[in-house]
N, C-alpha and C positions, 0 to 999 in steps of 0.2 A: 426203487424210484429215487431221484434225486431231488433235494430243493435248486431252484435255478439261482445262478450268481444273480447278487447284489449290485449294483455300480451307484457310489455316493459320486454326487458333481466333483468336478475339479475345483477346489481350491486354491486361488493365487495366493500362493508363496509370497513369506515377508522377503522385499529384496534384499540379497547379501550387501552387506554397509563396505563399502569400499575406506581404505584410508586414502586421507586427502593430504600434502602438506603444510605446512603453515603459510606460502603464499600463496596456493589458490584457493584459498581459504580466503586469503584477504582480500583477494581480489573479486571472490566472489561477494563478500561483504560490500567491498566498495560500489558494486552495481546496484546498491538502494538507493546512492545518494541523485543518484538521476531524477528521481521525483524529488525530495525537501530540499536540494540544492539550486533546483530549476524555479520554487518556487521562492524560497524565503531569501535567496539570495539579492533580490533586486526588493525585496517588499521595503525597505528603506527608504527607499528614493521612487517610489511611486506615486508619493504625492508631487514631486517634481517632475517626472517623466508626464503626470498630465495637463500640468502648466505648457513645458514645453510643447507637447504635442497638439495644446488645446483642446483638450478633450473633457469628458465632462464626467464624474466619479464612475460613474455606471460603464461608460463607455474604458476606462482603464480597469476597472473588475473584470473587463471581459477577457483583457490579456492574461489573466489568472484564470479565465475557465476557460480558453484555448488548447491553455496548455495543459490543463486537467482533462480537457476531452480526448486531447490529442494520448495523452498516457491512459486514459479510459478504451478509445479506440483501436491503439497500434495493437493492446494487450491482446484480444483474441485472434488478430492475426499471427502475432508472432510465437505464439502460444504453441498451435497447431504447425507450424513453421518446425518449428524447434522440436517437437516429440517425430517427426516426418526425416529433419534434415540433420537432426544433432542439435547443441547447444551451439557450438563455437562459431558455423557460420554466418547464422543470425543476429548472435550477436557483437563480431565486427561490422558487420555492415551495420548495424542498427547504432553502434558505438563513431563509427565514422558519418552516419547521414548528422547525427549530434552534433560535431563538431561544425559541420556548414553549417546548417540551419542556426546554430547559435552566432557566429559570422551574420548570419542576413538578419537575426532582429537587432543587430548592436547597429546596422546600417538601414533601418528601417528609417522613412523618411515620414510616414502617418500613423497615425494609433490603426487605421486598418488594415497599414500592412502589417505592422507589429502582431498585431492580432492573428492574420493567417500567419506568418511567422511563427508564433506560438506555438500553434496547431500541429505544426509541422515536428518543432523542436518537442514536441508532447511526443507524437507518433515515433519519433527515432529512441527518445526515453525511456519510452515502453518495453523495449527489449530486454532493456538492461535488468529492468522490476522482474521479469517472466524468470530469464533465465537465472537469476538467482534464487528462487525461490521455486521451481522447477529442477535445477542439477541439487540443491540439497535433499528435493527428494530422491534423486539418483542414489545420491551417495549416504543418508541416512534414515533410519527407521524408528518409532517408537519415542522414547525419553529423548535420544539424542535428536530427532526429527523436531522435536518440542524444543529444544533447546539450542536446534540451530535458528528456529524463526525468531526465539526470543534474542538471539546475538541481531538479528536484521534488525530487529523493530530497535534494537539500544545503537546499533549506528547510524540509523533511520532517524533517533532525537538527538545523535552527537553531529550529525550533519545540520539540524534544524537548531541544533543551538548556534553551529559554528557560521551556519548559513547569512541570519540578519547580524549578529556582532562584526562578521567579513563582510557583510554589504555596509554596514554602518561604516567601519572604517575606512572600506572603500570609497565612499562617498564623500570623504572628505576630501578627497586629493581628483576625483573621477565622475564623469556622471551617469546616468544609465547606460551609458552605450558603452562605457567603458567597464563595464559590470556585464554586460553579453559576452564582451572580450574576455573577461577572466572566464566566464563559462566555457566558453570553445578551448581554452587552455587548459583545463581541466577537465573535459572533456576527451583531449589529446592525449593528454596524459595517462587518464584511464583505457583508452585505448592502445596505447602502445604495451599496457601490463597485462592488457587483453591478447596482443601479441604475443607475449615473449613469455608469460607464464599459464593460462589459461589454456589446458586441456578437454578433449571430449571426456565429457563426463557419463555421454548416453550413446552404447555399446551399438552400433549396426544392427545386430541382431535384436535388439528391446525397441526398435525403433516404428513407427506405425507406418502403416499402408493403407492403399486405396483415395488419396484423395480429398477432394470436398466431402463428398457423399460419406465416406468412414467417419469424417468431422464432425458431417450434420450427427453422426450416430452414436459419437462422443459424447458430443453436444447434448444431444438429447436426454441417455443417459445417464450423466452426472445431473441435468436438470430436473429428473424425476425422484433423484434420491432425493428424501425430503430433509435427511440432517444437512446434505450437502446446500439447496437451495438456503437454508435457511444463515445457513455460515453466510454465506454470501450475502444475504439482505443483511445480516448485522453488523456484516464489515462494510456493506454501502452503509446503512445508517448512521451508524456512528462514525463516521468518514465524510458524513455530510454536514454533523457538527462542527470538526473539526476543520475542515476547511473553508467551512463558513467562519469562524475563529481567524484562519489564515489570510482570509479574505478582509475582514473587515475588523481584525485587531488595529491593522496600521493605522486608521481611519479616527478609531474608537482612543487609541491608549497617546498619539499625537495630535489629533484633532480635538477631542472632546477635553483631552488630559493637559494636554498641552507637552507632552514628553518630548524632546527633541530626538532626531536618529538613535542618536548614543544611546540615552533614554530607554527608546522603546526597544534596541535592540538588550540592553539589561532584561528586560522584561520578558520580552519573548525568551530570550536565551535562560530564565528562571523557569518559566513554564515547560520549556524544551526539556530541561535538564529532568525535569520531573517525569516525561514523556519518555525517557533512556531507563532511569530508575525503576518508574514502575516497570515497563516494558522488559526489563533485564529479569525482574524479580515475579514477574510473569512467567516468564517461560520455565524460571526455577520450579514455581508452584505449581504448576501445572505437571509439571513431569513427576513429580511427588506426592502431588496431592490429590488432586483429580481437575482435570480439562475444563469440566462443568462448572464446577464451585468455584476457579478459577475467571471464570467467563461472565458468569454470574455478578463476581465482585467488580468484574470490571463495570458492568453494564448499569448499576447503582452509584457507582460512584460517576459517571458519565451524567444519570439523568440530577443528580444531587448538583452535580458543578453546576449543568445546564440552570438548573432550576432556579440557581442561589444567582447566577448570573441574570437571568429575566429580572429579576426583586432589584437587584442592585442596578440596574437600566432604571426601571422604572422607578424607582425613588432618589435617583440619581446618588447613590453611594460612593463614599469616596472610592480614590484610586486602589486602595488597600483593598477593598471586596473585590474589585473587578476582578484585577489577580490574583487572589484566593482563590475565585470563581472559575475562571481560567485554568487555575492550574487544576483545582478538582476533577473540572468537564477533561481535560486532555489528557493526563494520568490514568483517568479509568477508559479512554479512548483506547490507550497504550496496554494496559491491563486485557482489552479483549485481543488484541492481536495474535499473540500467539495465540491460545488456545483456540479461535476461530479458523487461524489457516491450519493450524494441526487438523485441526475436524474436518473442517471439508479437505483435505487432501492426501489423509493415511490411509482411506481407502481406495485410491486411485492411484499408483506406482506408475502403472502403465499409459497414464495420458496424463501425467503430473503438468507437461508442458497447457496443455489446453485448461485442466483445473485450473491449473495457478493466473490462468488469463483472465476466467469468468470474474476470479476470486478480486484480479486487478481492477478488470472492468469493470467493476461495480465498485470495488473504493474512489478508484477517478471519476466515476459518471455520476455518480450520487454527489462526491465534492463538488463538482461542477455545476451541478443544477443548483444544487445551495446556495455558492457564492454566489451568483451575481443578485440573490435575494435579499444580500445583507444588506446592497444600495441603497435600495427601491425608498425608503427612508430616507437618502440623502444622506450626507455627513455627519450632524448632528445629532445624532441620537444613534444608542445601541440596543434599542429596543427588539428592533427586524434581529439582528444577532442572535438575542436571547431568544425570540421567536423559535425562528428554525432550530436554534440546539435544543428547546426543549422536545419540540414536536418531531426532530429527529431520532431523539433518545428514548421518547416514549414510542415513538415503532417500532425500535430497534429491540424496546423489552418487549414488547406484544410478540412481534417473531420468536423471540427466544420461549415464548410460553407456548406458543403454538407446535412449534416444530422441532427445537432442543429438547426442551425438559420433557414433552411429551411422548419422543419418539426417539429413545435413546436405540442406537443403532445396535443388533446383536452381531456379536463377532462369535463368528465358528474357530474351533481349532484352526492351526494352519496343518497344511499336509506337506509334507516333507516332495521337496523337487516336481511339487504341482503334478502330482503323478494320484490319479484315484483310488481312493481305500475300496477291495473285494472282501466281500465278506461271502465267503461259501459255504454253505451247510454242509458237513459230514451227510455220505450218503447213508441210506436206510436200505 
């Protein structure tokens, strides 16, 4: 008699780490700056853009959550796009719709056209956010996976520093509409390096099938893995402080403070720089240390900033708390970044494109609802501010108690060439 074969499941193999060269490397970096270049670049002259346009605080917030929706929304299409069609040609075309739509808000003639403008120039930005953070999972795994998100998140606060100091200075000689222009220029640019250096990164063969319907099943999927949803509520929540901050610092640090352009672009460019730093020193620690403890530190120093911020609103504290406060809440913002996109996406190789969308869409769609909350207040006061960052940073640690620390994900061996281990018993 014999015992009958064994068959253990198949295990997906960690993918082979391709090498990349030093410029599409760069250019793959360069595709974060689509979202904090789209937004911090014009936040100087926002309070002039709704003079001219006659609009009313609430009503130019909105051209900030357009374009946060619009980078919320494109994400999941281009997502699934891109694991379907490759990386490269979603992302020209998505690099080229950027460059008009930044042309039509520099020639916007209403805050509501500006507004759908926005929207639009959101949706072509989105591609850029996927596919890079999408082809580094092509091409890396493990520590170095962890360590390329932490390179995005630190050229992600080197564009956000350089983003309001280039709109400040541009403002001096320019005025909004001449600030769109320089976006389609650079936008240009970026695409032409999309051109001529930027290769498929995602092979034919690894590529998905079937459709919407395979999507929905993607979708669903990744939705039910619980460490995965949870990545994703804590990178919208904390993403909705932060761009409540993005939203309604101009408001707070020139209005309330009285700081001029120059000014306030020192100041945001302070807190940026802080946003690179940690974010750099993130993705270090996390590849060394552990992902969780990592994540964790960020998510306290998040509700600490927040928290010291509400106090300083409300007792109206000098200028020196705000940004203290500021920089606290944004640095530990920076701090969960890597170790969140690492988490929800080392376990999905295979539909990196649609993970990385979810992961998008919920950083833009959560900023976006936040902003236009900081208004609601009006100008004078940054109480609403503190409001939402705090009550965003305490959901953001509630998920993490719920579904992180509680349901740490078990990893099996890998099996070699995704081929299943037989275990046969000697016959008897």
């Amino acid at each position: 008699m014999s015992t009958p074969v064994i068959r253990t499941p198949v295990i997906p193999a960690v993918p082979r780490e391709r090498t990349v060269g030093r410029a599409p490397a760069v250019v793959l970096a360069l595709l974060t700056v689509f979202g904090p270049i789209s937004m911090d670049l014009y936040l100087p002259v926002l309070p002039a853009l709704t003079g001219e346009l006659h609009a009313s605080t609430w009503a130019a917030q909105l051209t900030v959550t357009a374009c946060l929706l619009g980078l919320a929304l494109g994400q999941p299409a281009a997502g699934p796009l891109s694991d379907r069609f490759g990386r490269r040609r979603p992302l020209l075309a998505g690099a080229a719709a950027y460059v008009l739509t930044s042309v039509l808000c520099a020639f916007s003639p209403t805050i509501a056209t500006l507004i759908a403008a926005r929207f639009v120039q959101g949706l072509a930005g989105a591609v850029g956010i996927v596919i890079a953070q999408a082809a580094g999972r092509d091409l890396y795994s493990g520590g170095k996976l962890v360590r390329y998100y932490g390179r995005l998140t630190v050229i992600g606060g080197l564009a956000a520093i350089i983003g309001p100091v280039l709109g400040g200075r541009l403002a001096s000689f320019t005025d909004w509409r001449g600030i769109f222009l320089f976006l389609a220029l650079l936008g240009a640019v970026i695409l032409v390096a999309c051109l001529t250096v930027f290769r498929e990164t995602l092979p034919r063969q690894d590529r998905t099938v079937g459709g919407l319907a395979q999507t929905g099943r993607d979708v669903r999927r990744l939705l039910t893995g619980r460490v995965f949803l949870g990545a994703v509520l804590i990178t919208g929540f904390v993403n909705a402080a932060l761009f409540a901050y993005l939203s309604g610092a101009t408001y707070v640090l020139q209005g309330i403070y009285g700081l001029s352009p120059q000014g306030y672009s020192v100041a945001f460019g302070l807190n940026s720089l802080g946003f690179m730093v940690f974010g750099f020193a993130a993705g270090r620690l996390s590849a060394r240390w552990s992902e969780r403890g990592t994540l964790v530190l960020g998510l306290v120093m998040t509700l600490l900033g927040a928290t010291a911020l509400l106090v300083t609103a409300a007792l109206h504290l000098p200028l020196t708390a705000v940004v203290l406060s500021l920089l606290t809440m944004v640095s530990g913002v920076a701090t969960t970044t890597p170790p969140s996109t690492s988490l929800a996406l080392a376990d999905y190789p295979e539909v990196a494109g649609t993970a990385s969308s979810l992961l998008g869409m919920a950083r833009f769609a959560f900023g976006g609802l936040a902003a236009p909350l900081v208004g609601l207040g009006g100008a004078g006061t940054a109480v609403p501010l503190g409001l939402v960052a705090v009550t965003s940073a305490a959901l953001a640690a509630a998920v993490h108690a719920v579904s992180i620390r509680r349901h740490a994900p078990h990893r099996s061996p890998v099996v070699a060439a995704c081929r299943p281990l037989q275990a046969t018993a000697s016959k008897t």
